[in-house]
VOGU-3710 file (C-alpha; in Angstrom, 3 decimals, decimal comma):
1> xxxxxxxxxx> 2,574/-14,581/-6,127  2,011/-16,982/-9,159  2,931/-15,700/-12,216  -0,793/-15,171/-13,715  -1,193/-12,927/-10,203  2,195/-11,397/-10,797  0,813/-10,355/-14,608  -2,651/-8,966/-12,703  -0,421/-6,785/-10,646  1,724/-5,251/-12,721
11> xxxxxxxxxx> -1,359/-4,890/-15,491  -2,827/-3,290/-12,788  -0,224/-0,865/-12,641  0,328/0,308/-16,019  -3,788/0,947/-15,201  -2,852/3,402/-12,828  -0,341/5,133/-14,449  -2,569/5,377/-17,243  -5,939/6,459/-15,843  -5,252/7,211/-12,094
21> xxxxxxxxxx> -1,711/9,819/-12,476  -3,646/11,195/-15,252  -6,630/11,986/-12,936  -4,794/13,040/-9,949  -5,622/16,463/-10,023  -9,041/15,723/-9,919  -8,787/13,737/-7,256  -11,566/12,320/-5,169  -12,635/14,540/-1,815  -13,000/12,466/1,009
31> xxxxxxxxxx> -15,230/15,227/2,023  -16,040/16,338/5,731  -14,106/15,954/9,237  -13,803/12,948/10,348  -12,844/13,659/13,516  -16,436/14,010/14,324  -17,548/10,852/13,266  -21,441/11,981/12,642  -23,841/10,284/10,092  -24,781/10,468/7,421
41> xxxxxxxxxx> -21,692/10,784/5,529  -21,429/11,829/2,166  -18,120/12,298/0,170  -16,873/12,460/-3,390  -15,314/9,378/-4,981  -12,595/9,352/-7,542  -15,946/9,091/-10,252  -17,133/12,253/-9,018  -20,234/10,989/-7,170  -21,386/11,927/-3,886
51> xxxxxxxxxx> -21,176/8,485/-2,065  -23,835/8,711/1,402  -24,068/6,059/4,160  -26,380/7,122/6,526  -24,772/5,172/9,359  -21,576/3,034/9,770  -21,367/0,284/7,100  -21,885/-3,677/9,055  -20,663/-5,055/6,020  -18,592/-4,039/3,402
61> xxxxxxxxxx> -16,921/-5,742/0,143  -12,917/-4,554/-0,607  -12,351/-4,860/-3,737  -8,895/-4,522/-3,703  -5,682/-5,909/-0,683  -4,584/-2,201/0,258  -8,790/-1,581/1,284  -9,133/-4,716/2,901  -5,499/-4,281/4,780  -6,922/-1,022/5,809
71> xxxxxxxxxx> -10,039/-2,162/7,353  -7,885/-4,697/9,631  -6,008/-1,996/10,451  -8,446/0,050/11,601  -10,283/-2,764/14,183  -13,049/-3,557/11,103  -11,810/-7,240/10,095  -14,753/-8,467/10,843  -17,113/-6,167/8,709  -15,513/-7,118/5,599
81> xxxxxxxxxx> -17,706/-9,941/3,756  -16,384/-9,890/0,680  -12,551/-9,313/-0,602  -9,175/-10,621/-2,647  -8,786/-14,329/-1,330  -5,897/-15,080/-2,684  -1,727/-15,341/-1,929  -1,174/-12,003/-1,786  -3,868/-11,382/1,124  -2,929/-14,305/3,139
91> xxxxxxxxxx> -0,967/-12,231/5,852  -4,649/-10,938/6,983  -5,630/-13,637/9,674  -9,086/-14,797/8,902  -8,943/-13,401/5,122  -9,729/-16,912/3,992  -12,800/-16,834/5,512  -14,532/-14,239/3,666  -15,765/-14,527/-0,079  -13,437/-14,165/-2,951
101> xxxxxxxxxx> -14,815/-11,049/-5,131  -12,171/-11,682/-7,545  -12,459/-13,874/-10,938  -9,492/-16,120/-12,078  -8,388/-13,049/-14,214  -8,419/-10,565/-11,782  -11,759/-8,919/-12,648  -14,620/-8,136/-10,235  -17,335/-10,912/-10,223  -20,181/-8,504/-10,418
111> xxxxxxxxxx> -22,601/-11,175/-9,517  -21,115/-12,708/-6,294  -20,831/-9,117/-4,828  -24,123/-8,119/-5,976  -25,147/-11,361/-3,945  -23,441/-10,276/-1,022  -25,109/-7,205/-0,565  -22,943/-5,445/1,385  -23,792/-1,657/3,019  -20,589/-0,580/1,136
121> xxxxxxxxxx> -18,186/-1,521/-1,663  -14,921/0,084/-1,618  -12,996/-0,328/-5,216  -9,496/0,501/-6,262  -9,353/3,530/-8,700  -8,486/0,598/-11,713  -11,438/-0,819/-11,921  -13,237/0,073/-14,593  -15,847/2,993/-14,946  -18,346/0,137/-16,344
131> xxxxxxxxxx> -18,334/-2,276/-13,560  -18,550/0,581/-11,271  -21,524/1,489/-12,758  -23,211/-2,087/-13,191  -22,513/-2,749/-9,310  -24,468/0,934/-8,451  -27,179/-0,109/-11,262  -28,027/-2,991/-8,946  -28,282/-0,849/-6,035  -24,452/-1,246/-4,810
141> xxxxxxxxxx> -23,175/1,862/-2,727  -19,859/2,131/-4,391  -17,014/4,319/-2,764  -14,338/4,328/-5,727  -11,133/5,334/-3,877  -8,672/8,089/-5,696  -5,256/6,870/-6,661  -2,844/7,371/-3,734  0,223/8,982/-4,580  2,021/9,524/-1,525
151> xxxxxxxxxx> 2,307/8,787/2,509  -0,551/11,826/2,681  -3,131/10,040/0,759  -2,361/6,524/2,766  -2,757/8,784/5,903  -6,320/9,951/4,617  -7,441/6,607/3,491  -7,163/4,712/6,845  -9,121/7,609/8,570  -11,720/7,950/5,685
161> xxxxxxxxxx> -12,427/4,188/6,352  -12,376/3,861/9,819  -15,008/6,882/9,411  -17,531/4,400/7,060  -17,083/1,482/9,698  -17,758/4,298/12,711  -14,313/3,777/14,076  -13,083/7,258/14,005  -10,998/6,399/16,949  -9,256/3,073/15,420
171> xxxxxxxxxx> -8,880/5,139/12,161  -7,228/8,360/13,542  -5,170/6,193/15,858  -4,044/4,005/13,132  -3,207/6,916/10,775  -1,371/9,175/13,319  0,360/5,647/14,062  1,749/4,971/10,466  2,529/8,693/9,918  4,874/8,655/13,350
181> xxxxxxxxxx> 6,268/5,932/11,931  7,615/7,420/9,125  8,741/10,492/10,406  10,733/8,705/12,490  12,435/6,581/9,876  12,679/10,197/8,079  14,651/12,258/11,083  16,808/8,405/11,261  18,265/9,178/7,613  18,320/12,903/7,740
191> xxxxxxxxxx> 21,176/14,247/6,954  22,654/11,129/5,318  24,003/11,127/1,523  21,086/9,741/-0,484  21,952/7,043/-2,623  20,354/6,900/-6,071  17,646/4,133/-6,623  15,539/2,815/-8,789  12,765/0,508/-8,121  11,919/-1,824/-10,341
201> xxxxxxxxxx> 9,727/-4,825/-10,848  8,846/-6,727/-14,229  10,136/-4,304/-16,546  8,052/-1,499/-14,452  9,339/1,170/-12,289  7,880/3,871/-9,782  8,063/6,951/-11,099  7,364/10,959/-9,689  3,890/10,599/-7,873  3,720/7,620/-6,576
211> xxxxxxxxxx> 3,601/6,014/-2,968  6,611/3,487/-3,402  8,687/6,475/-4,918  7,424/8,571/-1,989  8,384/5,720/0,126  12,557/5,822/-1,526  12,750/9,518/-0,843  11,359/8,935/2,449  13,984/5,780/3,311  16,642/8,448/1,874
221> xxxxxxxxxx> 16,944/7,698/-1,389  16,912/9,375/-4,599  14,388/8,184/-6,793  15,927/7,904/-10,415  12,889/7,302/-12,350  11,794/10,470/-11,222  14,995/11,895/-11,390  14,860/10,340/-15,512  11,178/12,261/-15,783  9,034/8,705/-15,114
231> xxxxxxxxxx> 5,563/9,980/-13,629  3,714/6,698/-11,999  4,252/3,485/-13,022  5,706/3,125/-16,140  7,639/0,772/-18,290  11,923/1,763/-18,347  14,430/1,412/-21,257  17,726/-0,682/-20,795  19,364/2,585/-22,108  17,752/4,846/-19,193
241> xxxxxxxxxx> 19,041/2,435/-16,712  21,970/2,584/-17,785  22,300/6,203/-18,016  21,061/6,393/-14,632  23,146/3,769/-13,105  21,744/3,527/-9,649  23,648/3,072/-6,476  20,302/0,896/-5,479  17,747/-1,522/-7,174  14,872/-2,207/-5,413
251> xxxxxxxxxx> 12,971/-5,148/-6,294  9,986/-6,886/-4,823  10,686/-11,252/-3,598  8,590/-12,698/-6,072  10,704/-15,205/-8,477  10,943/-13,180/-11,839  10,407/-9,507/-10,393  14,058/-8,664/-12,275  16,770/-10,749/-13,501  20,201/-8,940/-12,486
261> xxxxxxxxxx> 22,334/-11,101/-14,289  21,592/-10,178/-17,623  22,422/-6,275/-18,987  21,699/-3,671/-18,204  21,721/-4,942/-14,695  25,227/-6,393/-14,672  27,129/-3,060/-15,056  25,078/-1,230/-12,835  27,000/0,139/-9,694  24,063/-1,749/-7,452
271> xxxxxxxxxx> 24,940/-4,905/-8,780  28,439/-4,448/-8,891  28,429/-3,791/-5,222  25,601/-6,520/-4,753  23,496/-3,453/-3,737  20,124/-5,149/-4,670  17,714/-5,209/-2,040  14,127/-7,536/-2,386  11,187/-6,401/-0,104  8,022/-8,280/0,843
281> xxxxxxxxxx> 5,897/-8,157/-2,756  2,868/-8,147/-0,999  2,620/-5,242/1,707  5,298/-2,432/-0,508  2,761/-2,838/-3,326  -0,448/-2,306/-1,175  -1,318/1,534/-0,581  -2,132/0,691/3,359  -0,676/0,983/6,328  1,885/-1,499/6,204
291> xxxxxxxxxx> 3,989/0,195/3,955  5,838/1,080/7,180  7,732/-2,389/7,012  8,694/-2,330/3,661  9,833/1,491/4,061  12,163/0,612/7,186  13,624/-2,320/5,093  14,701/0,119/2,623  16,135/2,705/4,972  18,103/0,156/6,513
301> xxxxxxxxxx> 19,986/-1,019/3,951  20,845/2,112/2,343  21,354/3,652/5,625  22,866/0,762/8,114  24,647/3,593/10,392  21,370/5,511/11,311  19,939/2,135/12,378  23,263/0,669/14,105  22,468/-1,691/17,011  21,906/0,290/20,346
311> xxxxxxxxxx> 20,282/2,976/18,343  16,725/3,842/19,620  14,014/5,604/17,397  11,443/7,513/19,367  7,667/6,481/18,421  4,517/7,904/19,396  4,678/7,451/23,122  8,538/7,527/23,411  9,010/3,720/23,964  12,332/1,548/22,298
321> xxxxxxxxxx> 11,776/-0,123/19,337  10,589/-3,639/19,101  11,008/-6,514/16,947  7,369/-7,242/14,880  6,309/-10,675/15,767  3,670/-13,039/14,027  0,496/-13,556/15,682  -2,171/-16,226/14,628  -5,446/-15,346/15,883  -8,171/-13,052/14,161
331> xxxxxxxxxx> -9,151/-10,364/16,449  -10,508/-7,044/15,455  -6,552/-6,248/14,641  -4,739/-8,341/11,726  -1,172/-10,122/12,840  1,788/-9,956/10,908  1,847/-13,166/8,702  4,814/-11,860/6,912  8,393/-12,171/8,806  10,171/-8,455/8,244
341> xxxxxxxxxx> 13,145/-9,088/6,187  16,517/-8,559/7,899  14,821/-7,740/11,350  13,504/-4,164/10,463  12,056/-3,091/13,608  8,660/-1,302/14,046  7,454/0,863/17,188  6,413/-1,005/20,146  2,978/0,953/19,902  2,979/0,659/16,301
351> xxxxx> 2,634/-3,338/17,220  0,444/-3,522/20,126  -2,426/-3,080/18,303  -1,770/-5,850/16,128  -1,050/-8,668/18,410
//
């Protein structure tokens, strides 16, 4: 990421744990079964509107990476018109084909989307109750998704979207997927001692509620912001960290995310023991599927043993683990244009799909 991008996504951020933690219990319904796949669908955005498409969407506009990462993933690449073209989507093959929605500072460009015309927009719960309404004032059908806080709501997400596009199947398969996934990396680490972490990018760190601190626990870790009463993503003091003193610091690869050789990094236990572990900046900030990468990167490192060479990890249909590979063409499934650091492996049917 650049470092104007870099300022986006963290701004972006402190957003959420602003406006979207605060309005978690109010969460948006995503309404209905899914499982049936029947139109028309109606269900309740994070605004509180009843949000209808009367059949599958041919074209929609993702307003944000995780929603357009989600439609790859769930065999709908090529409904999506309109999205994020920039360095931080560049992993979806084809992505720079579609229509950047995004202005230079990261806000919606009302007009281009409007032009677009799309059967559905699907925003991030950050953007702003105004352009939300300006996009339905010019006849926009505007799904503003809830902010995810956990594995669960990534889980509901990919099959509430393969639902709009009419792939049920693709969505349910892609969800039940991820979520084998995870359990499997969670039974790996069971039972382990569970270092204390604390992940932190650009002054910010993941607090109680939130995916990537879901995503610690779940590599088994203990997350310290929560542990230090942080709730979403929030800003840290020098003095918490060091009155925490994690075992672990997790930051994301982008030049500048943290600077470990200044206090209070340097007398930290995690840099002492050069315990300071970078994952990819793109997929463990996106609230999509992919998490899964990022998440067995983690669990790795603070776990090594559970993962010791020889070891297999059941997935879905009881096949050995394989190592992700990149893929260049489009498809209906996205390839993985970003190399998984230190050769985390992913389920052999978690990767069919995408190759």
């Amino acid at each position: 990421m650049t470092a104007t991008y870099r300022a986006l996504a963290l701004s972006a951020l402190l957003v959420v744990s602003l406006v979207g933690f605060a309005a978690a219990p109010a969460a948006a319904s995503h309404g209905g079964d899914t499982a049936d796949c029947e139109f028309p669908l109606t269900v309740t955005d994070d605004t509180g509107t009843g949000v209808t498409l009367d059949e599958p969407a041919e074209t929609v506009v993702a307003l944000d990476a995780a929603s357009a990462q989600t439609f790859w993933e769930v065999n709908a690449s090529d409904r999506v018109v309109g999205m994020p073209v920039r360095s931080y989507t560049e992993y979806l093959n084809g992505s720079r084909n579609r229509t950047a929605v995004l202005n230079d500072d990261g806000s919606v460009n009302v007009e281009t989307v409007v032009e677009l015309d799309a059967d559905l927009v699907v925003a991030p719960n950050y953007v702003q109750n105004a352009t939300i309404q300006q996009l339905r004032d010019a006849n926009q059908t505007v799904y503003r998704a809830p902010f995810e806080s956990s594995f669960e709501a990534i889980y509901a997400k990919t099959e509430l979207y393969g639902h709009f596009v009419g792939n049920c199947e693709a969505g349910a398969r892609t969800a039940d997927e991820t979520r084998n996934e995870v359990e499997s990396i969670r039974e790996a680490v069971s039972g382990e001692d569970s270092p204390r972490v604390l992940y932190y990018f650009y002054g910010t760190v993941a607090g109680e509620g939130t995916f990537i601190g879901d995503m610690v626990e779940t590599a088994g870790g203990t997350n310290l912001a929560a542990e230090a009463g942080i709730t979403s993503f929030q800003q840290i003091s020098d003095e918490t960290i060091v009155e925490q003193n994690p075992d672990w610091i997790v930051s994301t690869d982008d030049t500048g995310a943290i600077n470990t050789s200044r206090e209070p990094f340097q007398t930290t236990t995690a840099v002492q023991n050069d315990q300071v572990l970078r994952v990819d900046a793109d997929l463990v900030s996106q609230a999509a599927p992919r998490v899964v990468e990022p998440l067995r990167v983690m669990a790795e490192a603070f776990h090594p043993e559970a993962f010791a060479e020889g070891t297999e990890t059941e997935t879905a249909t009881g096949s050995e683990t394989a190592t992700a590979t990149e893929t260049d063409s489009e498809g209906d499934g996205a390839g993985f244009g970003v190399a998984v650091a230190i050769g985390a492996l992913l389920g052999a049917s978690f990767l069919a799909r995408r190759r």
